[in-house]
PDB file as gemmi writes it, atoms N, CA and C in Angstrom:
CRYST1    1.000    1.000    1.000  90.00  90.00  90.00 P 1                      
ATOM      1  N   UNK A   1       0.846  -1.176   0.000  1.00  0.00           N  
ATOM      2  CA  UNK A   1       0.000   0.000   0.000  1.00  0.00           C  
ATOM      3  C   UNK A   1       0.887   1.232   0.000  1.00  0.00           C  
ATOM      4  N   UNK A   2       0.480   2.143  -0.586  1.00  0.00           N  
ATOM      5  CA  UNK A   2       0.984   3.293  -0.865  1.00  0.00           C  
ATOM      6  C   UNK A   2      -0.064   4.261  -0.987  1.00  0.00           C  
ATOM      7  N   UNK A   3       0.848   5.522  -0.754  1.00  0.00           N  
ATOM      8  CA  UNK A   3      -0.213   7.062  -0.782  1.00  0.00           C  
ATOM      9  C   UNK A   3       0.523   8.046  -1.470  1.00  0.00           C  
ATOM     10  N   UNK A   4       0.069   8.971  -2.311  1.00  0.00           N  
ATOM     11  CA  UNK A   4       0.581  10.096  -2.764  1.00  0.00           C  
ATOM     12  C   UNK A   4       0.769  11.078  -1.631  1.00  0.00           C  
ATOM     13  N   UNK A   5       0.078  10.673  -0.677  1.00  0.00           N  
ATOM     14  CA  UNK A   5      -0.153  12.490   0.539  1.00  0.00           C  
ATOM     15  C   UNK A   5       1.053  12.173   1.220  1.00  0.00           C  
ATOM     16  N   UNK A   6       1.265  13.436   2.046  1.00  0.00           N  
ATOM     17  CA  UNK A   6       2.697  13.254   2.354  1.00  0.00           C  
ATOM     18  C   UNK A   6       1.886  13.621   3.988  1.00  0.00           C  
ATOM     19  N   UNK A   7       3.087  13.240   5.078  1.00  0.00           N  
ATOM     20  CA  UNK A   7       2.438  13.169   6.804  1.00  0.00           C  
ATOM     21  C   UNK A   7       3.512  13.913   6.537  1.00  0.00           C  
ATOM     22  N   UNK A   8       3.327  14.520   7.791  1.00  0.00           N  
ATOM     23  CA  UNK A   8       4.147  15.641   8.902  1.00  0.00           C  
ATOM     24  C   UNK A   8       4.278  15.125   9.879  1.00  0.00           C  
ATOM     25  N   UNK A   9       5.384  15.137  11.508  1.00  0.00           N  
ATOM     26  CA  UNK A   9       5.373  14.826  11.854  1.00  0.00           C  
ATOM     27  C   UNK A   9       6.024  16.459  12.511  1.00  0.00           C  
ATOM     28  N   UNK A  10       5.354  17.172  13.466  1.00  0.00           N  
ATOM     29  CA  UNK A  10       5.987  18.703  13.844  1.00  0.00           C  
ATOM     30  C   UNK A  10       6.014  18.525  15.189  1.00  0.00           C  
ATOM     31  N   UNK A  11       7.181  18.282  15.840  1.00  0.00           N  
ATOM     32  CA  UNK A  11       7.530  18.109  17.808  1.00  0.00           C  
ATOM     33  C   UNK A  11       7.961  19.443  17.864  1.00  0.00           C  
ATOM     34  N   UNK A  12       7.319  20.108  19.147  1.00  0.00           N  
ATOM     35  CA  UNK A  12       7.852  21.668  19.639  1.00  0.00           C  
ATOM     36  C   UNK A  12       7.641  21.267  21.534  1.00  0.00           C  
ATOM     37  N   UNK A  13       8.685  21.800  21.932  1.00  0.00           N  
ATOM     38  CA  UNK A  13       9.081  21.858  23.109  1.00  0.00           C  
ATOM     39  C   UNK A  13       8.894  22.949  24.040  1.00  0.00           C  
ATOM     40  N   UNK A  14       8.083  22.990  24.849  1.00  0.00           N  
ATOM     41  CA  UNK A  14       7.942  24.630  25.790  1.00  0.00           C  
ATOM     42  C   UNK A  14       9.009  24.904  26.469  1.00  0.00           C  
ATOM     43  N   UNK A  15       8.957  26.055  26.466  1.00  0.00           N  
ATOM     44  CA  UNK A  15       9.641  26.036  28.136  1.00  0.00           C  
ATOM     45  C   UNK A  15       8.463  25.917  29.404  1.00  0.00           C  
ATOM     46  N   UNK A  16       9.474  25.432  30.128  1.00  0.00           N  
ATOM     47  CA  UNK A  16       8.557  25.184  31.441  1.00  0.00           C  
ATOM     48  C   UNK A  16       7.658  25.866  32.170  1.00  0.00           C  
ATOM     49  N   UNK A  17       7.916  27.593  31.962  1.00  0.00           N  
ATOM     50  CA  UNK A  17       6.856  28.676  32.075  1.00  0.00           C  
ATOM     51  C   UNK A  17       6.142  28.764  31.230  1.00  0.00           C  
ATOM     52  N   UNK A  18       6.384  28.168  29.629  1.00  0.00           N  
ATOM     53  CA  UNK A  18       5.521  28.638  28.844  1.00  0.00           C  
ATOM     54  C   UNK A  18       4.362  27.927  28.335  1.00  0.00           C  
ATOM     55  N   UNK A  19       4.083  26.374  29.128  1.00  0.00           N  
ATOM     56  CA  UNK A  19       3.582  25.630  28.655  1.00  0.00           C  
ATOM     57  C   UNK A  19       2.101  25.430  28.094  1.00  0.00           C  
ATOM     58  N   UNK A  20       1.498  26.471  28.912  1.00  0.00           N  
ATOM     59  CA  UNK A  20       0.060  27.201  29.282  1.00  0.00           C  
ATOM     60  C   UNK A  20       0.207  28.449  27.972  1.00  0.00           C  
ATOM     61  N   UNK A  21       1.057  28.546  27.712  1.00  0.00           N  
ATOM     62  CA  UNK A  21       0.957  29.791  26.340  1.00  0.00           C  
ATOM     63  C   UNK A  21       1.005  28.865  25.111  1.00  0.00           C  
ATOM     64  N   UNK A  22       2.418  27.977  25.360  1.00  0.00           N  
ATOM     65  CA  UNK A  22       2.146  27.374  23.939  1.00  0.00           C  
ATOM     66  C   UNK A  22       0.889  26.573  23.754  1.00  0.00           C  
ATOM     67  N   UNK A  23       0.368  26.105  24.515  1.00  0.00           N  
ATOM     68  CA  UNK A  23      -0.866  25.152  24.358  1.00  0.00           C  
ATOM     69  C   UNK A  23      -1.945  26.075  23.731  1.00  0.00           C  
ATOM     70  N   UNK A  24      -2.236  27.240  24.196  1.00  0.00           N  
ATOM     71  CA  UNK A  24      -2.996  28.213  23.645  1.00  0.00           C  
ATOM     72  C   UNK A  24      -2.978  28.527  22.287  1.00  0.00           C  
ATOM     73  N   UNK A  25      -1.479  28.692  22.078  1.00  0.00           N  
ATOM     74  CA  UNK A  25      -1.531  28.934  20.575  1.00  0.00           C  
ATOM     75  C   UNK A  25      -1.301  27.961  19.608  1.00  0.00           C  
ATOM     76  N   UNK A  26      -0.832  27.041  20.177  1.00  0.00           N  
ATOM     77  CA  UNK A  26      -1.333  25.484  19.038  1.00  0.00           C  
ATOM     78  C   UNK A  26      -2.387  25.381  19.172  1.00  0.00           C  
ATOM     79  N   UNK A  27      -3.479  25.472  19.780  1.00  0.00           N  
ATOM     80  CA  UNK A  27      -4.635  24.805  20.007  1.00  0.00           C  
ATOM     81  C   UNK A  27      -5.311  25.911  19.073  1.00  0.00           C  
ATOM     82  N   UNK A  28      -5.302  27.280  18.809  1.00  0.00           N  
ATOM     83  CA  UNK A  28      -5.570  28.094  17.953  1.00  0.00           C  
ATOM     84  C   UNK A  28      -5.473  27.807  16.458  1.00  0.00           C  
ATOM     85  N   UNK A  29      -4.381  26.517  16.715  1.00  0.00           N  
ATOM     86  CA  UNK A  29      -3.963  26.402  15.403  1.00  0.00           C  
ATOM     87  C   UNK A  29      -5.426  25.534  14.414  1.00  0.00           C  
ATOM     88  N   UNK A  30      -5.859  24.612  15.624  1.00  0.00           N  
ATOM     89  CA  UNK A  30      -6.249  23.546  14.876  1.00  0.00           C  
ATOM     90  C   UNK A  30      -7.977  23.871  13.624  1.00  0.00           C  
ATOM     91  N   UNK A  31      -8.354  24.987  14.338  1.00  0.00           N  
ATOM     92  CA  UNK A  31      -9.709  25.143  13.441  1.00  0.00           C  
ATOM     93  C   UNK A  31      -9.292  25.532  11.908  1.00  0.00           C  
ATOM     94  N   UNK A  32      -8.513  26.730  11.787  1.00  0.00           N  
ATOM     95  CA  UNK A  32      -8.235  27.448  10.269  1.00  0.00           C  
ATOM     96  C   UNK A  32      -7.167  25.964   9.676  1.00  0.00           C  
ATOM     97  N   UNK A  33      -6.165  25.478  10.419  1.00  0.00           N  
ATOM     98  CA  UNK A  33      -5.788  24.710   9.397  1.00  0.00           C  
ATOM     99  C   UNK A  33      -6.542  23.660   9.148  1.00  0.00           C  
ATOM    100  N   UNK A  34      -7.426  23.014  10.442  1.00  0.00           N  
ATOM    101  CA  UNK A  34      -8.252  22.427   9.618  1.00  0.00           C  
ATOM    102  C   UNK A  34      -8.883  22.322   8.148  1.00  0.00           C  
ATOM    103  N   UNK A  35      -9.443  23.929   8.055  1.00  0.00           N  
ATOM    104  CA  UNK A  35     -10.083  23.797   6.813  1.00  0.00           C  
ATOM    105  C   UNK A  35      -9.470  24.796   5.696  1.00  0.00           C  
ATOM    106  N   UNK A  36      -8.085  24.383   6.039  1.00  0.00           N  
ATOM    107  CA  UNK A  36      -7.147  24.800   5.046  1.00  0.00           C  
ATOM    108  C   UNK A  36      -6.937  23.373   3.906  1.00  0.00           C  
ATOM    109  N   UNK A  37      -7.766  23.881   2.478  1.00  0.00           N  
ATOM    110  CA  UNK A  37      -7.676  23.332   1.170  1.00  0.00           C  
ATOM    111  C   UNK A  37      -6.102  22.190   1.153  1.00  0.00           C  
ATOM    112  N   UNK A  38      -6.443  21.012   1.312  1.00  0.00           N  
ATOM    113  CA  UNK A  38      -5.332  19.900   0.971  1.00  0.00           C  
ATOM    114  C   UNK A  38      -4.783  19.230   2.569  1.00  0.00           C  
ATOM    115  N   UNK A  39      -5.541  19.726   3.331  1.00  0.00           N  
ATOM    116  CA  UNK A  39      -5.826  19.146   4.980  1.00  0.00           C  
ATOM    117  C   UNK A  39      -6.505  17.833   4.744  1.00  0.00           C  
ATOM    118  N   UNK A  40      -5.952  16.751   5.193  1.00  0.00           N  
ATOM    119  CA  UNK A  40      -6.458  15.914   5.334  1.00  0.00           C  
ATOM    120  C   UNK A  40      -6.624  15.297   6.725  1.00  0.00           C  
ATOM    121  N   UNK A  41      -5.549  15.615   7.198  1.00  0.00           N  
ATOM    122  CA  UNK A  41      -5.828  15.276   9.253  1.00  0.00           C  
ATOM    123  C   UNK A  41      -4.276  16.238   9.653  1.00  0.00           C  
ATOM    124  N   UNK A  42      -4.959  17.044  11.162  1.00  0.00           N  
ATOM    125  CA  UNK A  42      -4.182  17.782  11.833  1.00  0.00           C  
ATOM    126  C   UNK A  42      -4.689  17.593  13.070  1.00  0.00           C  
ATOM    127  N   UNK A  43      -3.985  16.652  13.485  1.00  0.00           N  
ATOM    128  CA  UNK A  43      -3.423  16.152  15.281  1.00  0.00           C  
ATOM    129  C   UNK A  43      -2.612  16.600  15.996  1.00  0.00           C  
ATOM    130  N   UNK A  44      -3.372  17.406  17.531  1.00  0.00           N  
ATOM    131  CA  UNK A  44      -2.436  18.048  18.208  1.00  0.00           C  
ATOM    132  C   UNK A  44      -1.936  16.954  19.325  1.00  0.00           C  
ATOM    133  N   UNK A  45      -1.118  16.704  19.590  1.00  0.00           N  
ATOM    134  CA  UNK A  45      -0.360  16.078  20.747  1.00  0.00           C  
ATOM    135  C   UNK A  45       0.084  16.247  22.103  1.00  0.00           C  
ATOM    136  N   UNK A  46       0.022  15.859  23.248  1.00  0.00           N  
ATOM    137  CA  UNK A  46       0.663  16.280  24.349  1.00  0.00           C  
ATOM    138  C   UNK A  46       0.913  15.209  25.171  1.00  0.00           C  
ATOM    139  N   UNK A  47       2.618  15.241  25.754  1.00  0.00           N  
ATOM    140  CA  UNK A  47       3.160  14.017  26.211  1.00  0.00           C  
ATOM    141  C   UNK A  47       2.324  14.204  27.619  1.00  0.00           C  
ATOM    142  N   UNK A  48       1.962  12.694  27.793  1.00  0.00           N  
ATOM    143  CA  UNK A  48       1.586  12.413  28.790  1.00  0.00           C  
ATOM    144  C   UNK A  48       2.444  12.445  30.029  1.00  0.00           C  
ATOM    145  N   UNK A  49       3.932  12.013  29.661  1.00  0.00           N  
ATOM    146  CA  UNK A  49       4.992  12.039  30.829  1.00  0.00           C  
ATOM    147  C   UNK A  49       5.406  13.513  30.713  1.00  0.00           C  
ATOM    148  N   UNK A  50       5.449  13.959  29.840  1.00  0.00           N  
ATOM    149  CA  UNK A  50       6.062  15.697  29.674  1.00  0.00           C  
ATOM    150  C   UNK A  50       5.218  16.607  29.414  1.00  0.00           C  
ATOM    151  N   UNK A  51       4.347  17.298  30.018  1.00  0.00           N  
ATOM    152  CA  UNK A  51       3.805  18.412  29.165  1.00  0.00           C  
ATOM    153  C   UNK A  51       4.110  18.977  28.544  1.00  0.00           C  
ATOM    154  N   UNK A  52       5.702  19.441  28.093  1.00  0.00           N  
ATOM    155  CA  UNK A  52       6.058  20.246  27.864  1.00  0.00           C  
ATOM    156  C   UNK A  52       6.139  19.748  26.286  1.00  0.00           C  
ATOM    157  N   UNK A  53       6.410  18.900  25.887  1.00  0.00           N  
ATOM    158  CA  UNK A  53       6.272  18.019  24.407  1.00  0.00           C  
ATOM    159  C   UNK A  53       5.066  18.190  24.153  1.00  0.00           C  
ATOM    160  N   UNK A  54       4.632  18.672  22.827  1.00  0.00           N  
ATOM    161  CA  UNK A  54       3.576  18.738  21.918  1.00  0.00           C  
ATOM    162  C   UNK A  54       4.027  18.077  20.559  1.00  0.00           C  
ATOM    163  N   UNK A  55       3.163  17.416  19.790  1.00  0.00           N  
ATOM    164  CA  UNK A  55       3.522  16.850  18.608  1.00  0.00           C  
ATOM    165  C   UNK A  55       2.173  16.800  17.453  1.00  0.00           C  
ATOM    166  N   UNK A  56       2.869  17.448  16.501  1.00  0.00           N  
ATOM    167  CA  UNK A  56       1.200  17.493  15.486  1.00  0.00           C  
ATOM    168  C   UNK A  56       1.680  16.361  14.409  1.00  0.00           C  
ATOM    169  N   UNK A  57       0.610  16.091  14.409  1.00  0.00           N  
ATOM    170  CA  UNK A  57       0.334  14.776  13.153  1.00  0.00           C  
ATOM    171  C   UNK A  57      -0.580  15.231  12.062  1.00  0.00           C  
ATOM    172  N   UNK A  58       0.270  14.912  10.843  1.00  0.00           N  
ATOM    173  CA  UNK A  58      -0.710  15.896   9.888  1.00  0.00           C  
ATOM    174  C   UNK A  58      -0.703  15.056   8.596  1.00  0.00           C  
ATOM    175  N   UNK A  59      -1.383  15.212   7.851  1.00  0.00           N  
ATOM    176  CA  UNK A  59      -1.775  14.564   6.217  1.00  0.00           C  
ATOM    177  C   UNK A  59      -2.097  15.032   5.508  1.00  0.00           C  
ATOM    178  N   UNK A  60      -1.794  15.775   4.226  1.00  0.00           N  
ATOM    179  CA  UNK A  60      -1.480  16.726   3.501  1.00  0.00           C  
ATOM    180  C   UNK A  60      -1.473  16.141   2.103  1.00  0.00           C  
ATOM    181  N   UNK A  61      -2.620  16.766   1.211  1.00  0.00           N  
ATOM    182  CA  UNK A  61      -2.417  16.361  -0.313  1.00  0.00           C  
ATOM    183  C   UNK A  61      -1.205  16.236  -1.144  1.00  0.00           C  
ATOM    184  N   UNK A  62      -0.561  17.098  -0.670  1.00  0.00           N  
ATOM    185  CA  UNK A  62       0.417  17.131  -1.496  1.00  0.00           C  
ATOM    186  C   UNK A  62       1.418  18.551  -1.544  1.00  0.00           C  
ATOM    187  N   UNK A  63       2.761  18.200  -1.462  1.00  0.00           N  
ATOM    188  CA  UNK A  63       3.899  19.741  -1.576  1.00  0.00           C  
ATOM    189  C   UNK A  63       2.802  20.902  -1.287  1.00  0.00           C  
ATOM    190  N   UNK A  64       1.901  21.449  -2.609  1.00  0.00           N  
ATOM    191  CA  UNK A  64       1.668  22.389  -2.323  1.00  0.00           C  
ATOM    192  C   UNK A  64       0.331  23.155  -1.571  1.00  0.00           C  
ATOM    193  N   UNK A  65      -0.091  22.059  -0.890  1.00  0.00           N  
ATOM    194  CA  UNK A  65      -0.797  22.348   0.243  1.00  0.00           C  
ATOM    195  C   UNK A  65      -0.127  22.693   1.757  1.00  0.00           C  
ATOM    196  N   UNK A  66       1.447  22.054   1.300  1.00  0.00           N  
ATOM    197  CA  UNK A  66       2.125  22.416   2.870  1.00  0.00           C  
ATOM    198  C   UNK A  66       2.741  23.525   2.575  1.00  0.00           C  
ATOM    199  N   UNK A  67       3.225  24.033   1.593  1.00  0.00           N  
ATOM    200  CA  UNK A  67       3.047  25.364   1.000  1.00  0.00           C  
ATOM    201  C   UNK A  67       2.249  26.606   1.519  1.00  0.00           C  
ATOM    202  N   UNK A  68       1.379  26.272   1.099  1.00  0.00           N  
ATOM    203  CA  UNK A  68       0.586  26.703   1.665  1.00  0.00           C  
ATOM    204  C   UNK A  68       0.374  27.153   3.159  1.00  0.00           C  
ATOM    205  N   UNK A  69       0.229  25.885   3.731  1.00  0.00           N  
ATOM    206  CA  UNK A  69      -0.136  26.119   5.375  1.00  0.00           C  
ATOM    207  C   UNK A  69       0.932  26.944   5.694  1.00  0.00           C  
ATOM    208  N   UNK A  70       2.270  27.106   5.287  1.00  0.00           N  
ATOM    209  CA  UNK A  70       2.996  27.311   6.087  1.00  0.00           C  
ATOM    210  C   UNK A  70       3.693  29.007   5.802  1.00  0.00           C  
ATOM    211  N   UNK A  71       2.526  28.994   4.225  1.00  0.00           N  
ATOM    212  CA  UNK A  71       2.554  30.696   3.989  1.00  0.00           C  
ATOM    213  C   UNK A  71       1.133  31.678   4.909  1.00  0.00           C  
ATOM    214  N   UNK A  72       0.429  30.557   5.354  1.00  0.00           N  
ATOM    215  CA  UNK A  72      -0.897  31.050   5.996  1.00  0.00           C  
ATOM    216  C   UNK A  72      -1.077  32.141   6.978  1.00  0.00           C  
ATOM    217  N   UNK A  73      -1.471  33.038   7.553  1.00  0.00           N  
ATOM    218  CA  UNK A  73      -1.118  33.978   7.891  1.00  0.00           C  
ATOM    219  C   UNK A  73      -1.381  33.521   9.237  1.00  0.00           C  
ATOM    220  N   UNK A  74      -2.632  32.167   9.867  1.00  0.00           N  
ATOM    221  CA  UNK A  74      -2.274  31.872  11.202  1.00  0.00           C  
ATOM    222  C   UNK A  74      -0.714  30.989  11.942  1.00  0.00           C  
ATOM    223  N   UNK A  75      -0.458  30.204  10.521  1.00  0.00           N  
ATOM    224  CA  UNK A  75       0.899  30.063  11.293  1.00  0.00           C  
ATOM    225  C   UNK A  75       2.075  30.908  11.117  1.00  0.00           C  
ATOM    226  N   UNK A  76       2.219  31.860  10.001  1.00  0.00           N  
ATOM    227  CA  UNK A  76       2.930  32.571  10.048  1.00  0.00           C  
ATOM    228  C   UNK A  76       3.243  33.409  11.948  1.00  0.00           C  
ATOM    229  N   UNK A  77       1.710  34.481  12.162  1.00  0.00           N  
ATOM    230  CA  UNK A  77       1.597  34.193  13.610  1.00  0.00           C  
ATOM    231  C   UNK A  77       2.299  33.053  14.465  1.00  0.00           C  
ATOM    232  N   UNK A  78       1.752  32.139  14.915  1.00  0.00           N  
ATOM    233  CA  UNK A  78       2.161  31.471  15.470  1.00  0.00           C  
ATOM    234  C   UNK A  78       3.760  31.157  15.463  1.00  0.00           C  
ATOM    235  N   UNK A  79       4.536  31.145  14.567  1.00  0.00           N  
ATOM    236  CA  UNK A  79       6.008  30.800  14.080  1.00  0.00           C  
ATOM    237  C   UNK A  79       6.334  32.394  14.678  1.00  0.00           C  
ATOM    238  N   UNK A  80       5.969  33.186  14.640  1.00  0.00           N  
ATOM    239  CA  UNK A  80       7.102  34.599  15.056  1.00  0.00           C  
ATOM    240  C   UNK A  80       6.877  34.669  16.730  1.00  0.00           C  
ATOM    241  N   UNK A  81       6.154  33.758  17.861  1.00  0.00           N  
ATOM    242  CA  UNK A  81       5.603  33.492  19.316  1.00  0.00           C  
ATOM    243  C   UNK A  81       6.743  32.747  19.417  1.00  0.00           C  
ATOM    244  N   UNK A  82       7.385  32.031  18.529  1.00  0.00           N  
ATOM    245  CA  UNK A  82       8.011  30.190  18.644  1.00  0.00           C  
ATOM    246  C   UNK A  82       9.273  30.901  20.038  1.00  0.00           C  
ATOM    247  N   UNK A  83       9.964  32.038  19.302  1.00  0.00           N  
ATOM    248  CA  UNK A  83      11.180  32.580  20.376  1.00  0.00           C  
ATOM    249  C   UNK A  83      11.192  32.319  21.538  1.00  0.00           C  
ATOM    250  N   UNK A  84       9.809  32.694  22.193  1.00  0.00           N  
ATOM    251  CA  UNK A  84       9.560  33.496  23.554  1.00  0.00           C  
ATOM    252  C   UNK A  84       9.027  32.177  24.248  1.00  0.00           C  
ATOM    253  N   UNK A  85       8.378  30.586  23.560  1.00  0.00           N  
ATOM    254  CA  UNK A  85       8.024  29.933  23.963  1.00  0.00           C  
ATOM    255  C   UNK A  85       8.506  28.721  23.895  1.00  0.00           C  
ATOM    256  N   UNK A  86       9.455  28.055  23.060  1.00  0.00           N  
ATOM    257  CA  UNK A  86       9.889  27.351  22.898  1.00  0.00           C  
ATOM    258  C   UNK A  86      11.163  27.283  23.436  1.00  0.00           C  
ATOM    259  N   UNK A  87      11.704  25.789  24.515  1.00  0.00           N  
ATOM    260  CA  UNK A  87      12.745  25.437  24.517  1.00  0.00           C  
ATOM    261  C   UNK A  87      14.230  24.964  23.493  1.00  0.00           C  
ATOM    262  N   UNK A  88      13.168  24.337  22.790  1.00  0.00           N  
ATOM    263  CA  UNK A  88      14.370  23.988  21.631  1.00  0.00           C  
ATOM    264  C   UNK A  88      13.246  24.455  20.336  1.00  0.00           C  
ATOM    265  N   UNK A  89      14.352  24.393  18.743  1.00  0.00           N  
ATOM    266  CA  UNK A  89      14.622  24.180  17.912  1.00  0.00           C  
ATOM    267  C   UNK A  89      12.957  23.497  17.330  1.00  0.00           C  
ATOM    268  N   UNK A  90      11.977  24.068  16.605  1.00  0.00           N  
ATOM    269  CA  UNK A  90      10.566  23.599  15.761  1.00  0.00           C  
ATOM    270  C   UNK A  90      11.448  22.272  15.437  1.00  0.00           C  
ATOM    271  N   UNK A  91      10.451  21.167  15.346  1.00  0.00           N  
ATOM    272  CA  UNK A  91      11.200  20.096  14.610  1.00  0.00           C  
ATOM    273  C   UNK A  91       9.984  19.919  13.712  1.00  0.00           C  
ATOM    274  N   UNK A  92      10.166  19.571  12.309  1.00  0.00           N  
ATOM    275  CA  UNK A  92       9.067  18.813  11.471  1.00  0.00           C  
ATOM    276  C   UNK A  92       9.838  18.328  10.425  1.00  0.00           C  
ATOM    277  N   UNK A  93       9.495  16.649  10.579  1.00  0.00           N  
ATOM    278  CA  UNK A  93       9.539  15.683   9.703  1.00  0.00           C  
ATOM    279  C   UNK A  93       8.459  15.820   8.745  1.00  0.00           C  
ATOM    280  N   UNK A  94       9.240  15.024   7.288  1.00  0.00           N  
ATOM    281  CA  UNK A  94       7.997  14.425   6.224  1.00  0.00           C  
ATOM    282  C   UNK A  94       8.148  12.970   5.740  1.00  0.00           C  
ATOM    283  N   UNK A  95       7.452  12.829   5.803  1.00  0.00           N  
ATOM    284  CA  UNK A  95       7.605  11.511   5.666  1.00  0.00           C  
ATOM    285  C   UNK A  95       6.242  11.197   4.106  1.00  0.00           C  
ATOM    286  N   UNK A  96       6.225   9.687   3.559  1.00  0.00           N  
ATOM    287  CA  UNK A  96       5.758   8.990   2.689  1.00  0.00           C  
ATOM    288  C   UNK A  96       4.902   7.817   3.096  1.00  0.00           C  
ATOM    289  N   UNK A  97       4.251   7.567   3.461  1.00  0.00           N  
ATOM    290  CA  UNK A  97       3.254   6.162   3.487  1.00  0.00           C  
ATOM    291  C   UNK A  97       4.104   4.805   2.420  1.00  0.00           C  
ATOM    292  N   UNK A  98       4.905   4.095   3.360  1.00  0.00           N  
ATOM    293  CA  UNK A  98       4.846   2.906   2.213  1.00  0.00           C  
ATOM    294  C   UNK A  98       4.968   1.831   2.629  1.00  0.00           C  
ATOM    295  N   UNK A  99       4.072   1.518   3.552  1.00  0.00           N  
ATOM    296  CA  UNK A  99       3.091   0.049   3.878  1.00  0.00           C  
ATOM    297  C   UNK A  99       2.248   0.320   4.990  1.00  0.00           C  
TER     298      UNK A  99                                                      
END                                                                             
Protein backbone atom coordinates (compact mmCIF):
# COMPACT_ATOMS: atom_id res chain seq x y z
CA UNK A 1 0.00 0.00 0.00
CA UNK A 2 0.98 3.29 -0.86
CA UNK A 3 -0.21 7.06 -0.78
CA UNK A 4 0.58 10.10 -2.76
CA UNK A 5 -0.15 12.49 0.54
CA UNK A 6 2.70 13.25 2.35
CA UNK A 7 2.44 13.17 6.80
CA UNK A 8 4.15 15.64 8.90
CA UNK A 9 5.37 14.83 11.85
CA UNK A 10 5.99 18.70 13.84
CA UNK A 11 7.53 18.11 17.81
CA UNK A 12 7.85 21.67 19.64
CA UNK A 13 9.08 21.86 23.11
CA UNK A 14 7.94 24.63 25.79
CA UNK A 15 9.64 26.04 28.14
CA UNK A 16 8.56 25.18 31.44
CA UNK A 17 6.86 28.68 32.07
CA UNK A 18 5.52 28.64 28.84
CA UNK A 19 3.58 25.63 28.65
CA UNK A 20 0.06 27.20 29.28
CA UNK A 21 0.96 29.79 26.34
CA UNK A 22 2.15 27.37 23.94
CA UNK A 23 -0.87 25.15 24.36
CA UNK A 24 -3.00 28.21 23.65
CA UNK A 25 -1.53 28.93 20.58
CA UNK A 26 -1.33 25.48 19.04
CA UNK A 27 -4.64 24.81 20.01
CA UNK A 28 -5.57 28.09 17.95
CA UNK A 29 -3.96 26.40 15.40
CA UNK A 30 -6.25 23.55 14.88
CA UNK A 31 -9.71 25.14 13.44
CA UNK A 32 -8.24 27.45 10.27
CA UNK A 33 -5.79 24.71 9.40
CA UNK A 34 -8.25 22.43 9.62
CA UNK A 35 -10.08 23.80 6.81
CA UNK A 36 -7.15 24.80 5.05
CA UNK A 37 -7.68 23.33 1.17
CA UNK A 38 -5.33 19.90 0.97
CA UNK A 39 -5.83 19.15 4.98
CA UNK A 40 -6.46 15.91 5.33
CA UNK A 41 -5.83 15.28 9.25
CA UNK A 42 -4.18 17.78 11.83
CA UNK A 43 -3.42 16.15 15.28
CA UNK A 44 -2.44 18.05 18.21
CA UNK A 45 -0.36 16.08 20.75
CA UNK A 46 0.66 16.28 24.35
CA UNK A 47 3.16 14.02 26.21
CA UNK A 48 1.59 12.41 28.79
CA UNK A 49 4.99 12.04 30.83
CA UNK A 50 6.06 15.70 29.67
CA UNK A 51 3.80 18.41 29.16
CA UNK A 52 6.06 20.25 27.86
CA UNK A 53 6.27 18.02 24.41
CA UNK A 54 3.58 18.74 21.92
CA UNK A 55 3.52 16.85 18.61
CA UNK A 56 1.20 17.49 15.49
CA UNK A 57 0.33 14.78 13.15
CA UNK A 58 -0.71 15.90 9.89
CA UNK A 59 -1.77 14.56 6.22
CA UNK A 60 -1.48 16.73 3.50
CA UNK A 61 -2.42 16.36 -0.31
CA UNK A 62 0.42 17.13 -1.50
CA UNK A 63 3.90 19.74 -1.58
CA UNK A 64 1.67 22.39 -2.32
CA UNK A 65 -0.80 22.35 0.24
CA UNK A 66 2.12 22.42 2.87
CA UNK A 67 3.05 25.36 1.00
CA UNK A 68 0.59 26.70 1.66
CA UNK A 69 -0.14 26.12 5.37
CA UNK A 70 3.00 27.31 6.09
CA UNK A 71 2.55 30.70 3.99
CA UNK A 72 -0.90 31.05 6.00
CA UNK A 73 -1.12 33.98 7.89
CA UNK A 74 -2.27 31.87 11.20
CA UNK A 75 0.90 30.06 11.29
CA UNK A 76 2.93 32.57 10.05
CA UNK A 77 1.60 34.19 13.61
CA UNK A 78 2.16 31.47 15.47
CA UNK A 79 6.01 30.80 14.08
CA UNK A 80 7.10 34.60 15.06
CA UNK A 81 5.60 33.49 19.32
CA UNK A 82 8.01 30.19 18.64
CA UNK A 83 11.18 32.58 20.38
CA UNK A 84 9.56 33.50 23.55
CA UNK A 85 8.02 29.93 23.96
CA UNK A 86 9.89 27.35 22.90
CA UNK A 87 12.74 25.44 24.52
CA UNK A 88 14.37 23.99 21.63
CA UNK A 89 14.62 24.18 17.91
CA UNK A 90 10.57 23.60 15.76
CA UNK A 91 11.20 20.10 14.61
CA UNK A 92 9.07 18.81 11.47
CA UNK A 93 9.54 15.68 9.70
CA UNK A 94 8.00 14.43 6.22
CA UNK A 95 7.61 11.51 5.67
CA UNK A 96 5.76 8.99 2.69
CA UNK A 97 3.25 6.16 3.49
CA UNK A 98 4.85 2.91 2.21
CA UNK A 99 3.09 0.05 3.88
Amino acid sequence: MTSDTIRLVARLKARPDKVGALHAVLFGLLAPTRAEQGCIRYEMLQNLEDPTDFTFIEEWSGQPAIDAHFGSEHIREALAQFPILLADELDVRGYSLVG
